[in-house]
N, CA, C and O atoms as a GROMACS GRO file, in nm:
protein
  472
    1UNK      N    1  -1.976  16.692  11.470
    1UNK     CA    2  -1.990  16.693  11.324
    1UNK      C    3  -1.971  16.835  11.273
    1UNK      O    4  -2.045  16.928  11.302
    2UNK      N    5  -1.856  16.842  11.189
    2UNK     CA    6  -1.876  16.970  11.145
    2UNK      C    7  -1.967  17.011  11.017
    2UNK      O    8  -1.982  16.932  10.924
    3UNK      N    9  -2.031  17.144  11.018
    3UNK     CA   10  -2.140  17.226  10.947
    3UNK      C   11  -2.061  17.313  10.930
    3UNK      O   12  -1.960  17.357  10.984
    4UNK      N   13  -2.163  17.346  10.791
    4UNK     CA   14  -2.071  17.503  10.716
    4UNK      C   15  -2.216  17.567  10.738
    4UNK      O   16  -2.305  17.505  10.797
    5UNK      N   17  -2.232  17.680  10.694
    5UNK     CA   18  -2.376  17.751  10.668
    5UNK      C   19  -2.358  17.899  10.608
    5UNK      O   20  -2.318  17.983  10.689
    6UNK      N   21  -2.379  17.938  10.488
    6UNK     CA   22  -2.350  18.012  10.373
    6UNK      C   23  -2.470  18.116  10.394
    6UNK      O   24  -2.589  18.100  10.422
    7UNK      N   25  -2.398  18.219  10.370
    7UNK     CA   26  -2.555  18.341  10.374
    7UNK      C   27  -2.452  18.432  10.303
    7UNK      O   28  -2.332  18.429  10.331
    8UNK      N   29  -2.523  18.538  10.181
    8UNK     CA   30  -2.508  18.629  10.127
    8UNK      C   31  -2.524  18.689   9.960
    8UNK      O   32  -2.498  18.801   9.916
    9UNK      N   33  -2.575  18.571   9.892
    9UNK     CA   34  -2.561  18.567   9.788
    9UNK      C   35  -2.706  18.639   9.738
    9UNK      O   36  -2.783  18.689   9.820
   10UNK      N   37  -2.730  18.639   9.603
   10UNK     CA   38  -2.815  18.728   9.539
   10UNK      C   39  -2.801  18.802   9.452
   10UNK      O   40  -2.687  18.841   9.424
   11UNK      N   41  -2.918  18.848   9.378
   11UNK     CA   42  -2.907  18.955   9.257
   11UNK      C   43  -2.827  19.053   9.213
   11UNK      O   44  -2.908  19.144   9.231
   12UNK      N   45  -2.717  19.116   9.163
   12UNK     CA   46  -2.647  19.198   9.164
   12UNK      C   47  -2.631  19.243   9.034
   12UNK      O   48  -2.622  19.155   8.947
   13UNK      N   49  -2.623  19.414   8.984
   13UNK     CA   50  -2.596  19.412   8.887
   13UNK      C   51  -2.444  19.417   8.819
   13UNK      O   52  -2.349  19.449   8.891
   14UNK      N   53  -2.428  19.393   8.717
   14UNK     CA   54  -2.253  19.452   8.675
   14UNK      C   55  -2.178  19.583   8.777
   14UNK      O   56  -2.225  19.692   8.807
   15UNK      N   57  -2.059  19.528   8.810
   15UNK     CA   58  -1.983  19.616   8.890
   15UNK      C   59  -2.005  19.640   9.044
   15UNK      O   60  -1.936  19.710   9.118
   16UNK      N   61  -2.149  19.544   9.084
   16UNK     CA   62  -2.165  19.585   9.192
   16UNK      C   63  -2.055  19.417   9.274
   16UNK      O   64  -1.996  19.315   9.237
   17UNK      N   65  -2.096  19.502   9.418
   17UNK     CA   66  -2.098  19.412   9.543
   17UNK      C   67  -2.165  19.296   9.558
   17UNK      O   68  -2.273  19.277   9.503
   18UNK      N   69  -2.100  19.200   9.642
   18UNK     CA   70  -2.188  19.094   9.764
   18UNK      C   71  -2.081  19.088   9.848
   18UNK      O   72  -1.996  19.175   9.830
   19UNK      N   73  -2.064  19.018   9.924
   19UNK     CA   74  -2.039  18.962  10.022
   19UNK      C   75  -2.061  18.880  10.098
   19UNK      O   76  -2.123  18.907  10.200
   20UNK      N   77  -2.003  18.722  10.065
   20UNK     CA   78  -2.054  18.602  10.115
   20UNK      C   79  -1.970  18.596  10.274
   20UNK      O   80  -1.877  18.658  10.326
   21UNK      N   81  -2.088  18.452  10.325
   21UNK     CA   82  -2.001  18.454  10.500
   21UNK      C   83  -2.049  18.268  10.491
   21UNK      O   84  -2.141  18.203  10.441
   22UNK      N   85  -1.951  18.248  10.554
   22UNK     CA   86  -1.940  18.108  10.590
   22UNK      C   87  -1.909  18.077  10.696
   22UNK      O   88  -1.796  18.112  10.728
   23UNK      N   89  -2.009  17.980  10.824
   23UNK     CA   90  -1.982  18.022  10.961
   23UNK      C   91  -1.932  17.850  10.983
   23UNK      O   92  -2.016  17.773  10.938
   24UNK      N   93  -1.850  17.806  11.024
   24UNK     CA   94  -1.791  17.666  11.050
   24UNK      C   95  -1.827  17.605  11.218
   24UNK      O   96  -1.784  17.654  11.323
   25UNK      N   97  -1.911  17.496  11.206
   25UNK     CA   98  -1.922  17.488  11.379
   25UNK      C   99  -1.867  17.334  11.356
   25UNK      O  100  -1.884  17.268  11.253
   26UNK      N  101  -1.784  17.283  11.493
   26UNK     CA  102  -1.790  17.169  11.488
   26UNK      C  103  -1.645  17.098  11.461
   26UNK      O  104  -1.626  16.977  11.469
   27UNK      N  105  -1.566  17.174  11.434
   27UNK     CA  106  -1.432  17.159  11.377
   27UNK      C  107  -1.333  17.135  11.496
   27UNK      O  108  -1.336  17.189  11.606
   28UNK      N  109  -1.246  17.045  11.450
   28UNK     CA  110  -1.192  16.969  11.603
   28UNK      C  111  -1.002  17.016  11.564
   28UNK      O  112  -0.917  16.980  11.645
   29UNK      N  113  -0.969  17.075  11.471
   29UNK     CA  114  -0.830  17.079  11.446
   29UNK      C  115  -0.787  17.243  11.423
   29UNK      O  116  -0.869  17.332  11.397
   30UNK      N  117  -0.641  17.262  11.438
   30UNK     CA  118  -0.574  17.394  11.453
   30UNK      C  119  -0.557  17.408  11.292
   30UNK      O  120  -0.555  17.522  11.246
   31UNK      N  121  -0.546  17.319  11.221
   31UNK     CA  122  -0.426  17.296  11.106
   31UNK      C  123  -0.583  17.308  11.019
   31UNK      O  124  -0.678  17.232  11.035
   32UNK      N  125  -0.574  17.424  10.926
   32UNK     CA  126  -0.730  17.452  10.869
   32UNK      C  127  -0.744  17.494  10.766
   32UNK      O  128  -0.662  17.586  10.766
   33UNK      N  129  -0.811  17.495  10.628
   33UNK     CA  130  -0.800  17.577  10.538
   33UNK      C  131  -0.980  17.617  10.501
   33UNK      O  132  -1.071  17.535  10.496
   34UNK      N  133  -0.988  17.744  10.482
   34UNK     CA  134  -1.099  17.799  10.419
   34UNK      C  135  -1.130  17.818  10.322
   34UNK      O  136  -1.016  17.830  10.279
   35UNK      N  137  -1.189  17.833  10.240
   35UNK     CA  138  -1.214  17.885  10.100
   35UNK      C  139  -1.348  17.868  10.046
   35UNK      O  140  -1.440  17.813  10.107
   36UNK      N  141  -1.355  17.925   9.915
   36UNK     CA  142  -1.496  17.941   9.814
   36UNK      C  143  -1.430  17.901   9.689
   36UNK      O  144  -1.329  17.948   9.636
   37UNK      N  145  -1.506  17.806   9.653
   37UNK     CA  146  -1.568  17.736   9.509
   37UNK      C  147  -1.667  17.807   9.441
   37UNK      O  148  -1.718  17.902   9.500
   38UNK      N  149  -1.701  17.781   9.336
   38UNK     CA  150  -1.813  17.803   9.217
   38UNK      C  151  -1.811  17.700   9.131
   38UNK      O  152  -1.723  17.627   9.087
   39UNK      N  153  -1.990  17.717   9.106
   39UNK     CA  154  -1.976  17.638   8.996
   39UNK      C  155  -2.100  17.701   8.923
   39UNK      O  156  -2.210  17.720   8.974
   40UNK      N  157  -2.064  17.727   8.803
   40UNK     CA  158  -2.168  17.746   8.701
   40UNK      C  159  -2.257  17.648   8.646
   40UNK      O  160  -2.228  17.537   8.690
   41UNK      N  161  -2.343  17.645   8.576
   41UNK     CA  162  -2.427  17.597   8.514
   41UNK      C  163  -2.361  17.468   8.356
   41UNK      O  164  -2.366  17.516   8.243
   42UNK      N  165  -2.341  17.412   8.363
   42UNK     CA  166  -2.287  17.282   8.297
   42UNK      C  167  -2.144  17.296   8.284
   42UNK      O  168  -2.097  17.263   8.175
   43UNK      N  169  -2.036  17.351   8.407
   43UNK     CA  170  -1.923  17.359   8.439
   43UNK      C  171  -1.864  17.272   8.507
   43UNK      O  172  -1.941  17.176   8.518
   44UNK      N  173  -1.770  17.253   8.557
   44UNK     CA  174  -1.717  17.150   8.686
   44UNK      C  175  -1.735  17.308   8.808
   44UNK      O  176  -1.763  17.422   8.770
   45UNK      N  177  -1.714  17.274   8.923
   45UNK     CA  178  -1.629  17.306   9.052
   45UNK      C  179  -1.509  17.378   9.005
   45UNK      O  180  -1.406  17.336   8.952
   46UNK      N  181  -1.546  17.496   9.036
   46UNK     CA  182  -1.379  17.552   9.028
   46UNK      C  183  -1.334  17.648   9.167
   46UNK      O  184  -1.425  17.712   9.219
   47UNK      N  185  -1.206  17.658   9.222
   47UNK     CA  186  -1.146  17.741   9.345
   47UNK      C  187  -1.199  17.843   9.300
   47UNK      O  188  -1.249  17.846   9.187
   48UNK      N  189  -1.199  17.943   9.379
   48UNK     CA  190  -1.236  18.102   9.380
   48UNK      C  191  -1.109  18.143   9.486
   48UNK      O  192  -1.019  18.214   9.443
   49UNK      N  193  -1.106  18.102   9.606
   49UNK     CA  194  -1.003  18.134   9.715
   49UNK      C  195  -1.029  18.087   9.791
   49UNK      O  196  -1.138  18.033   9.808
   50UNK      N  197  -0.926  18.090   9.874
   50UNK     CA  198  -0.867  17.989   9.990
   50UNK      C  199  -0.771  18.093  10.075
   50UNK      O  200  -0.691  18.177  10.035
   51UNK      N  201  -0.820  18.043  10.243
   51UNK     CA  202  -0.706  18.123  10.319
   51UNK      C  203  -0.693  18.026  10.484
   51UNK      O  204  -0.764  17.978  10.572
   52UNK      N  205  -0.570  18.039  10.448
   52UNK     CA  206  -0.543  17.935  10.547
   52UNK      C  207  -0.544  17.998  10.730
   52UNK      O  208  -0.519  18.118  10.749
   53UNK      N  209  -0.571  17.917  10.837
   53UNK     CA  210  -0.516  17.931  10.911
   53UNK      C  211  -0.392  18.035  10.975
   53UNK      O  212  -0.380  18.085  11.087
   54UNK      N  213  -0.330  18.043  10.887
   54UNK     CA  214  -0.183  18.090  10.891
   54UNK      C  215  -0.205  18.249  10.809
   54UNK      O  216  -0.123  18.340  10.799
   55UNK      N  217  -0.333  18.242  10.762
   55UNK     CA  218  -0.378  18.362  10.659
   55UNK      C  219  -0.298  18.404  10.561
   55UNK      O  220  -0.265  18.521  10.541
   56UNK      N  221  -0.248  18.251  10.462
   56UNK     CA  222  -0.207  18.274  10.389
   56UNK      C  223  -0.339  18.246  10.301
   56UNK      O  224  -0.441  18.186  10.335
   57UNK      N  225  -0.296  18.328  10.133
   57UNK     CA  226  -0.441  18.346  10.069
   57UNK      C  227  -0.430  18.298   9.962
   57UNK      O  228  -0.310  18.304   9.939
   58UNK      N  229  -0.492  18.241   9.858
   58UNK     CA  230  -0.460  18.163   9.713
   58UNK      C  231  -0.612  18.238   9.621
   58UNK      O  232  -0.732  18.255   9.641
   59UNK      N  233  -0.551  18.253   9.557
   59UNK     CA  234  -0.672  18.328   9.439
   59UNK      C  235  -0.689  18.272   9.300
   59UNK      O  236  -0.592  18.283   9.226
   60UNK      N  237  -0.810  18.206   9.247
   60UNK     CA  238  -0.800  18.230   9.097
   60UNK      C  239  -0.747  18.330   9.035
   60UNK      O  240  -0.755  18.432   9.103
   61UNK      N  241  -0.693  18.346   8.927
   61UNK     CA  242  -0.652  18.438   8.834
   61UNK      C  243  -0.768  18.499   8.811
   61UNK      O  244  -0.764  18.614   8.855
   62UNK      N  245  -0.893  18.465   8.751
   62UNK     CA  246  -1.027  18.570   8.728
   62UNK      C  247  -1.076  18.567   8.833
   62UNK      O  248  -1.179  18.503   8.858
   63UNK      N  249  -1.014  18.633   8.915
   63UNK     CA  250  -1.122  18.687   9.005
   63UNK      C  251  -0.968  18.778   9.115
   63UNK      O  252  -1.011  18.852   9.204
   64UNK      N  253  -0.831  18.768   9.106
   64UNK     CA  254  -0.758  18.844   9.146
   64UNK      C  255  -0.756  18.972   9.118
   64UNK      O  256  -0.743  19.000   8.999
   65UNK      N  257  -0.771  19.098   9.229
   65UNK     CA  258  -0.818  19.232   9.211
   65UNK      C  259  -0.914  19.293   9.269
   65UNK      O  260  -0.915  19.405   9.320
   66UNK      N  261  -1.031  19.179   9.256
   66UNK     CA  262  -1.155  19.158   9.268
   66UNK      C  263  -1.238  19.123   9.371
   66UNK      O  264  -1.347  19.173   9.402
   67UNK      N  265  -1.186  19.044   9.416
   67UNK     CA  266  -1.221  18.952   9.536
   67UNK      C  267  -1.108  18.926   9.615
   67UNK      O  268  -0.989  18.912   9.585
   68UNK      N  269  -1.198  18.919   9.772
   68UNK     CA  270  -1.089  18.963   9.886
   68UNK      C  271  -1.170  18.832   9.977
   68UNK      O  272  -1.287  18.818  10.012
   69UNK      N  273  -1.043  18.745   9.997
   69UNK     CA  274  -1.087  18.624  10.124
   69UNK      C  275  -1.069  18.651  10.268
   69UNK      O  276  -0.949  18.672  10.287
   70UNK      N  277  -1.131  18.659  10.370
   70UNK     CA  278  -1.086  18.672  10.498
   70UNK      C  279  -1.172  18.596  10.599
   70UNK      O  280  -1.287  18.569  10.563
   71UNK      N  281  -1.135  18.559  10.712
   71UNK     CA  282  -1.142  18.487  10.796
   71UNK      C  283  -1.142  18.536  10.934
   71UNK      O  284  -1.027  18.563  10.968
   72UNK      N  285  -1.240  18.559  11.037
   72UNK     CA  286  -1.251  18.549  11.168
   72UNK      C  287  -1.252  18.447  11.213
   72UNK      O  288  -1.355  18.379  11.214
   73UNK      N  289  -1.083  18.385  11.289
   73UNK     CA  290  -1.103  18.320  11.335
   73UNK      C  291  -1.181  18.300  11.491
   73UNK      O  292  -1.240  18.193  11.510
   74UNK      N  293  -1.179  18.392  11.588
   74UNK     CA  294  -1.287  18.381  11.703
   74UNK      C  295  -1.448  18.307  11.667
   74UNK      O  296  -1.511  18.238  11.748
   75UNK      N  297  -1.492  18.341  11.530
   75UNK     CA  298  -1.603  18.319  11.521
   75UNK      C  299  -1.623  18.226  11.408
   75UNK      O  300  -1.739  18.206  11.372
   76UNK      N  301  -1.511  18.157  11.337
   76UNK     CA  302  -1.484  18.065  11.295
   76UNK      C  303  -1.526  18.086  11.140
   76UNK      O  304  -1.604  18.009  11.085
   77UNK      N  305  -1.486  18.162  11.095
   77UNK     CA  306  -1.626  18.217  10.984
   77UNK      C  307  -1.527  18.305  10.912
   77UNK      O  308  -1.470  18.404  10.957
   78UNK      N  309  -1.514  18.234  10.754
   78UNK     CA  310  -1.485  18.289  10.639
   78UNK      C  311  -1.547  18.364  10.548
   78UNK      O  312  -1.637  18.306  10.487
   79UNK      N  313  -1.523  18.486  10.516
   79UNK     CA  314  -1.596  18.607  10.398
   79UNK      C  315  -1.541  18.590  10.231
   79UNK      O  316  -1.458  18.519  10.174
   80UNK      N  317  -1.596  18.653  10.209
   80UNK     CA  318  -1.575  18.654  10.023
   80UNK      C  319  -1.597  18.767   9.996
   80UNK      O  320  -1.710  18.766   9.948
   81UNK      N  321  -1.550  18.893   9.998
   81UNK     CA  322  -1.525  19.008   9.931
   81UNK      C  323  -1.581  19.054   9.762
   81UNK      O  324  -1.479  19.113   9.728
   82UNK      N  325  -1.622  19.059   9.708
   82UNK     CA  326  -1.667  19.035   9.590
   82UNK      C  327  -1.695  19.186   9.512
   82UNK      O  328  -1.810  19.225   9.491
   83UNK      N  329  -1.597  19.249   9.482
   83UNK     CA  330  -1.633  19.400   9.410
   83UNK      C  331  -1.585  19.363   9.248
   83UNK      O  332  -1.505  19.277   9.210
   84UNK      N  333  -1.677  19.474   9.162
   84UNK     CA  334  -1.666  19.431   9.015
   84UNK      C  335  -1.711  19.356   8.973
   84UNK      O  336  -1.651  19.313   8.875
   85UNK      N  337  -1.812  19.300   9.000
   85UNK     CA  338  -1.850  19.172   8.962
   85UNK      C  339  -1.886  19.176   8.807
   85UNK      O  340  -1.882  19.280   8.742
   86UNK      N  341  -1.921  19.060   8.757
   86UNK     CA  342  -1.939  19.079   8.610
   86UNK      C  343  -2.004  18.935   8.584
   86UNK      O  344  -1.948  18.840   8.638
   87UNK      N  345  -2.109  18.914   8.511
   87UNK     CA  346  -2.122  18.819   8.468
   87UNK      C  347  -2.086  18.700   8.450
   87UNK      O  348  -2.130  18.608   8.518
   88UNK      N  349  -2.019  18.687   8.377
   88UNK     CA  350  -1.915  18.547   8.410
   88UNK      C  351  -1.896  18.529   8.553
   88UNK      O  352  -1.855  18.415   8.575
   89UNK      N  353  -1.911  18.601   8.662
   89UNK     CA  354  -1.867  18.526   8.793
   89UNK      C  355  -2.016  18.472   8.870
   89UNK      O  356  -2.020  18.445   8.990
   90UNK      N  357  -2.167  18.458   8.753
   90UNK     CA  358  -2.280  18.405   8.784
   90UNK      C  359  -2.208  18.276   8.808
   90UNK      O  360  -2.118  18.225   8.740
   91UNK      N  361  -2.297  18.210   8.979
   91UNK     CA  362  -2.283  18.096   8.951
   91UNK      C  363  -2.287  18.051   9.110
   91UNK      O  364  -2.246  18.122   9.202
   92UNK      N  365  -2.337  17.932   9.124
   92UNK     CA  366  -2.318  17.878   9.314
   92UNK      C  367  -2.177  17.918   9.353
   92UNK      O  368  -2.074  17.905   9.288
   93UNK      N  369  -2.191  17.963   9.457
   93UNK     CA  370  -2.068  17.974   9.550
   93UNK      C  371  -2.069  17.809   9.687
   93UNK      O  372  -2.167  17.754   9.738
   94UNK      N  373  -1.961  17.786   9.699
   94UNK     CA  374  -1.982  17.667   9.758
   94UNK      C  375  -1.813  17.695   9.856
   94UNK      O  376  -1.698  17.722   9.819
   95UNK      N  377  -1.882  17.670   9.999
   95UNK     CA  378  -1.790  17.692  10.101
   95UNK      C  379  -1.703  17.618  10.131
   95UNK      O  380  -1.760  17.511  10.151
   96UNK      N  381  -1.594  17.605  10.149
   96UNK     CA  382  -1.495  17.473  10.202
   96UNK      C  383  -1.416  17.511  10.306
   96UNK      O  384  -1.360  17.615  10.342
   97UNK      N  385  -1.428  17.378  10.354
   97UNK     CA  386  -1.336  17.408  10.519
   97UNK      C  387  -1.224  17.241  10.511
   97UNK      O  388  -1.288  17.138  10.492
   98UNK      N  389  -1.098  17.230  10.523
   98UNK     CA  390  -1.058  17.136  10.511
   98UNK      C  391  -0.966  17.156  10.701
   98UNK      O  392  -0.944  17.257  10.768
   99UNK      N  393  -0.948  17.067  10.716
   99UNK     CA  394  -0.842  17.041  10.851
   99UNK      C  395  -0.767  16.890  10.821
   99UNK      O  396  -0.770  16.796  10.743
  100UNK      N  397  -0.715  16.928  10.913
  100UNK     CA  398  -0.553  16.834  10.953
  100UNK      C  399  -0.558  16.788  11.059
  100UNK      O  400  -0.520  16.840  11.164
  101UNK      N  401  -0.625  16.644  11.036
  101UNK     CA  402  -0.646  16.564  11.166
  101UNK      C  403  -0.501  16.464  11.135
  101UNK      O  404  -0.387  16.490  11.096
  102UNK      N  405  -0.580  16.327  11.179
  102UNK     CA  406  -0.460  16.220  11.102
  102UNK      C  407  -0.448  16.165  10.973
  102UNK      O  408  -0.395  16.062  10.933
  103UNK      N  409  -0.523  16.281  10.902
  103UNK     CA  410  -0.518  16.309  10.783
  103UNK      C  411  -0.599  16.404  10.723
  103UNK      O  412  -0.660  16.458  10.815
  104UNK      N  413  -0.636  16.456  10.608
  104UNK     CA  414  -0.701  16.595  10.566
  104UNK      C  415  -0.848  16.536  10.561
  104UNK      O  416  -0.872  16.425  10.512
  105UNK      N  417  -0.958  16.629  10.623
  105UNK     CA  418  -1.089  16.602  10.603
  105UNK      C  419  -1.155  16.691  10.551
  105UNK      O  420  -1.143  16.790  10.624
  106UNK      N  421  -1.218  16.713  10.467
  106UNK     CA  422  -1.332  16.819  10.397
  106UNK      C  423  -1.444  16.838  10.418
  106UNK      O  424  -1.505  16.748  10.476
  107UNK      N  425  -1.495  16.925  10.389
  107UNK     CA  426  -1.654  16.960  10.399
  107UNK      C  427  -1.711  17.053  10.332
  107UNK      O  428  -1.628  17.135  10.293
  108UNK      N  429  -1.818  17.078  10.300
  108UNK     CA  430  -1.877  17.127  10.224
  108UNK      C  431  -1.969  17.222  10.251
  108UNK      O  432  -2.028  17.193  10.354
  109UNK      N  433  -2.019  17.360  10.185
  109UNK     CA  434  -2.135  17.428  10.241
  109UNK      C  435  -2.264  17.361  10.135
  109UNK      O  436  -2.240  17.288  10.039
  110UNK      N  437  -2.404  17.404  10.180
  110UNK     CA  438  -2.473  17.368  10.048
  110UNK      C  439  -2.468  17.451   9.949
  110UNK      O  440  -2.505  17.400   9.844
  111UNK      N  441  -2.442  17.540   9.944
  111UNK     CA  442  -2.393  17.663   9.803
  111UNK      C  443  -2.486  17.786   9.821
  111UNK      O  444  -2.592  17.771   9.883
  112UNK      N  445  -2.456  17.892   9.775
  112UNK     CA  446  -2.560  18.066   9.770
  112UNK      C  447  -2.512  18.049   9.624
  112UNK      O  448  -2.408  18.004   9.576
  113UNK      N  449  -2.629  18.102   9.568
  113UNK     CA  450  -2.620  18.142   9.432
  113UNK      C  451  -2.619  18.281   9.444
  113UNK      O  452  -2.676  18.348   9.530
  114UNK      N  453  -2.505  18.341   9.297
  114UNK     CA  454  -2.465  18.459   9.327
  114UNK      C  455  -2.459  18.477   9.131
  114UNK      O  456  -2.384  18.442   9.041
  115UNK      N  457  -2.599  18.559   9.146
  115UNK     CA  458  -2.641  18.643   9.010
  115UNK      C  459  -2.585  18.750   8.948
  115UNK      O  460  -2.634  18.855   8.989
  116UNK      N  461  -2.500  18.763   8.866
  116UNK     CA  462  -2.476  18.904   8.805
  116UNK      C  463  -2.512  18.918   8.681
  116UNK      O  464  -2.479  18.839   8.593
  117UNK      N  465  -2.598  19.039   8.661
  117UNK     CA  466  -2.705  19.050   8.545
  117UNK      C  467  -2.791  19.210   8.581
  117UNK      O  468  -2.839  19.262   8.681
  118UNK      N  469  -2.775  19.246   8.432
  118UNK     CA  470  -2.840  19.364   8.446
  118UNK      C  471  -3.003  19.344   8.380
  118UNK      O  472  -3.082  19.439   8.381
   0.00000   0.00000   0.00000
C-alpha cells in the first residue's frame, strides 16, 4: 500500500522560507509523478508543482521564481523549495504521487499547513 508522509510546514513570516518533504513508501511502478497541491480556506485544490520521474518540472504561474520542486529518488521523497513567501501562498500543502501501472493511480498526503503572516 502506498503512503505519503508530509513534514515541514509552519509559521513563517513574509519573504521568508519553508521547506516541505514528502517521503513515498510502497510504490510498485518506474513511470511516476510527484508534486504539491494547496488548498486554502473556502478554495478548491489547486497544483503548486509537479516533477516527474524523468525530472521534468511543471509550475503554477504564482508561485514560478519562487518555489523549487525536487525529488530524491534513492529515498523516494519529494521537496518544495519555498522562498518569498507571501501571504496569499497561506494554505494546506497536500502531497501527490501518481504512477503508471495498467493504468494511472494516485495518492494523497494528509496535508502541512503552511502560514504566512506577520
Amino acid at each position: 500500500q502506498v503512503q505519503l508522509v508530509e513534514s515541514g510546514g509552519g509559521l513563517v513570516q513574509p519573504g521568508g522560507s519553508l521547506r516541505l518533504s514528502c517521503a513515498v513508501s510502497g510504490s510498485n511502478f518506474y513511470i511516476n509523478i510527484m508534486g504539491w497541491y494547496r488548498q486554502a480556506p473556502g478554495k478548491q485544490r489547486d497544483l503548486v508543482a509537479t516533477i516527474s520521474n524523468g525530472a521534468r518540472t511543471n509550475y503554477a504561474d504564482s508561485v514560478k521564481g519562487r518555489f523549487t520542486i525536487s525529488r530524491d529518488n534513492a529515498k523516494n521523497t519529494v521537496y518544495l523549495q519555498m522562498n518569498s513567501l507571501k501571504p496569499e501562498d497561506t494554505a494546506v500543502y497536500y502531497c501527490n504521487y501518481r504512477e503508471l501501472g495498467t493504468s494511472w493511480f494516485e495518492y494523497w498526503g494528509q496535508g502541512t499547513q503552511v502560514t504566512v503572516s506577520s
